[in-house]
N, C-alpha and C positions, 0 to 999 in steps of 0.2 A: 831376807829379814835381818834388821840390824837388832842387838841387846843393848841396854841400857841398864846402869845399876843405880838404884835409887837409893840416898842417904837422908832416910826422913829423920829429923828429931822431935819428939814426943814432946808433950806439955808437960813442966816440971812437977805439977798436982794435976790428978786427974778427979774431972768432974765426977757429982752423979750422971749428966747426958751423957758423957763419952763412955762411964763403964757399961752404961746399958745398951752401948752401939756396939759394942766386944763382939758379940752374936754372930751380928748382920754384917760385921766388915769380914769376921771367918769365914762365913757363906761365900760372900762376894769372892773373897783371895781364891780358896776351896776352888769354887766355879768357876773363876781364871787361869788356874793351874791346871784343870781338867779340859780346858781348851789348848792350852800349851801357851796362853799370852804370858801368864806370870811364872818362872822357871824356878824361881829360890822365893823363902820369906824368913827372915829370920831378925828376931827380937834379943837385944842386949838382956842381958841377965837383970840389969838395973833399970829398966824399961824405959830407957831415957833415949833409944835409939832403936829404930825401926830400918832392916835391910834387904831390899828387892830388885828379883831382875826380871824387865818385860822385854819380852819380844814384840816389836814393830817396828813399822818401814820409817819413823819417822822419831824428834823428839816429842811433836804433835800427837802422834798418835799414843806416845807413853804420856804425856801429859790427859789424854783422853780419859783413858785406862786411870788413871791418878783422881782425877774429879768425879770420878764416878764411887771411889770409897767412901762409904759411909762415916769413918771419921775423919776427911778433908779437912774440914775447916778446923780442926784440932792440930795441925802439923804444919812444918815447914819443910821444904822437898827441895834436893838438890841434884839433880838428875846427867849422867854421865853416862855418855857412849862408850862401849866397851869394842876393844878390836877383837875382842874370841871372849866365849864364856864356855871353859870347860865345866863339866860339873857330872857325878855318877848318877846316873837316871833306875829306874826300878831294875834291877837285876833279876831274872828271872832263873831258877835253879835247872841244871840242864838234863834232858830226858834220858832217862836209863832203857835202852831200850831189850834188856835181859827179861 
């Protein structure tokens, strides 16, 4: 499985249609990240920049995963293969066994 890091940028004014898709694109990410396709999502402070990484075999395939967000047609996507994607995953605190 290849990572790819996505550099999407936002539309300078956000619509009434785009704020009321906010929801349904959190579900979607939400439910891509619980599969393990989307690994990071993270939004500039100044909401002017949108930053993800998917997991698949292809650029195709992160392009898949990409048209299937509900605010698509709102953004422009620049998408780059990564050679490693470290990152600290849920950390689970360890059993005392006293």
């Amino acid at each position: 499985m290849n990572h790819y890091m996505l550099n999407i940028a936002l539309p300078a004014r956000l619509t009434e249609e785009f704020v009321l898709l906010i929801p349904r694109q959190r579900a979607f990410v939400n439910e891509k990240m619980t599969e393990g396709i989307i690994t990071s999502y993270s939004l500039a402070k100044d909401r002017s920049r949108l930053w993800t990484t998917i997991a698949a075999e292809s650029e195709g395939g992160v392009m898949a995963v990409v048209n299937e967000f509900p605010l698509r047609k709102f953004f422009k996507v620049e998408v780059v293969e990564l050679l490693f994607h470290d990152h600290v995953g849920v950390i689970l605190p360890q059993m005392s066994l006293n």
